[in-house]
C-alpha positions as CSV (number, residue, x, y, z in Angstrom):
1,X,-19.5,18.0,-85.9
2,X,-18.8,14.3,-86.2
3,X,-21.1,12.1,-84.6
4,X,-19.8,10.9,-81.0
5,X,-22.0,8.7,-79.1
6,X,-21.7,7.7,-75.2
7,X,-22.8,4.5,-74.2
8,X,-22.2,2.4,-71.0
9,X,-22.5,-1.7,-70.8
10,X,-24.4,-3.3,-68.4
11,X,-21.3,-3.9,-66.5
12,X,-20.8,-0.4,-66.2
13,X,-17.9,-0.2,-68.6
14,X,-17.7,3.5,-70.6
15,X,-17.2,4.3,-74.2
16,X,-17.1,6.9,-76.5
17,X,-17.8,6.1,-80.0
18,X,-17.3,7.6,-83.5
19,X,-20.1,6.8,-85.5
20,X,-20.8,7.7,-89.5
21,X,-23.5,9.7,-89.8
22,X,-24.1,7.8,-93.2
23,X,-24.2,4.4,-91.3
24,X,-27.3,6.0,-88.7
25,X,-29.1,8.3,-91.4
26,X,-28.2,7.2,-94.7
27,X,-31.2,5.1,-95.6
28,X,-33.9,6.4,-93.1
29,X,-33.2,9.8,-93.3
30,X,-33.1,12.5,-96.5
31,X,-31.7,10.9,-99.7
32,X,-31.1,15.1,-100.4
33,X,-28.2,14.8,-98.4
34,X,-24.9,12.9,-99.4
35,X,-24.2,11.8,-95.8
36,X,-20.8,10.2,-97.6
37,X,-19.6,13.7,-98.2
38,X,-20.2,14.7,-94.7
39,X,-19.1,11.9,-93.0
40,X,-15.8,12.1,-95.2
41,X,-15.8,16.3,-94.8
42,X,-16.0,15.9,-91.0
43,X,-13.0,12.9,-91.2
44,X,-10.6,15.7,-93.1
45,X,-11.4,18.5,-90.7
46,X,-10.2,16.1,-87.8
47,X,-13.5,16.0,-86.1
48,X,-13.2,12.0,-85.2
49,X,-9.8,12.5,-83.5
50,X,-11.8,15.2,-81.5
51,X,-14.2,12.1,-80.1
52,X,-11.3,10.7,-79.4
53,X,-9.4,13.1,-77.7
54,X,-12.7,13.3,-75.7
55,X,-12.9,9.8,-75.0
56,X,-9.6,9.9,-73.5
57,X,-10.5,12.7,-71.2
58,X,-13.4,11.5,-69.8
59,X,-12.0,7.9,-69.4
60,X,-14.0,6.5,-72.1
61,X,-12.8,3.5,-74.4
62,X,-12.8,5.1,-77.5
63,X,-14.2,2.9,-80.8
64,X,-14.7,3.5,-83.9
65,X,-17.7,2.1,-85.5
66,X,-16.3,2.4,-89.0
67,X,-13.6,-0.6,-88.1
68,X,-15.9,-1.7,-85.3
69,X,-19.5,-2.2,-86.3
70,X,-19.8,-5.0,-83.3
71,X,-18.9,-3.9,-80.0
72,X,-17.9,-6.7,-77.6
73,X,-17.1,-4.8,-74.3
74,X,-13.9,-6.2,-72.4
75,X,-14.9,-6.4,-69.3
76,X,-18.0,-8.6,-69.5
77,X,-17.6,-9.9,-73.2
78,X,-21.3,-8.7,-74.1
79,X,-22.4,-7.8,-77.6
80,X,-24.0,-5.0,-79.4
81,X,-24.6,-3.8,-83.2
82,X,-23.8,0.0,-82.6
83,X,-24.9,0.8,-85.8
84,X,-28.9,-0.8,-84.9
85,X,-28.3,0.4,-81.2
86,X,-28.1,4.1,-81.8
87,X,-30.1,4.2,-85.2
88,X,-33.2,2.9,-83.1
89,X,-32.0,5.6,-80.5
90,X,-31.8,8.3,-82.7
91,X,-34.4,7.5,-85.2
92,X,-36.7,5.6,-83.1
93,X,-37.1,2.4,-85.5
């Protein structure tokens, strides 16, 4: 399953975002795994146009971190690395 992450701005503003599995565990996780490969496995099967067909059903701006590696949300114009936002999420660093 590819990796899609919810977030919400301060302003309140919804998205849905594909991000690389390789981009969040690549360095800090297990070397053992080629996270390439199963980023580029889960791209084929059409897993990332499933985040977005969810995005568009739930109202969600959909983005796509591998184009898109700085958010800046439309609505207020803030910023945020979603690569560092949800690796110290899901990783904790």
């Amino acid at each position: 399953m590819a990796l899609g992450l919810s977030y919400r701005c301060n302003c309140g503003e919804h998205f849905k975002i594909y991000v690389p599995k390789d981009k969040v565990y690549g360095e800090a996780v297990s070397r053992a795994v080629d996270w390439q490969a199963v980023d580029a496995r889960e791209e084929a099967d059409g897993e990332v146009d499933d985040v977005k067909r969810v995005a568009e059903h739930t109202g969600c701006t959909f983005i796509d971190a591998r184009k898109i590696p700085l958010l800046r949300c439309p609505q207020c114009m803030s910023e945020v690395d979603l690569v560092n936002h949800f690796r110290a999420r899901l990783l904790g660093v």
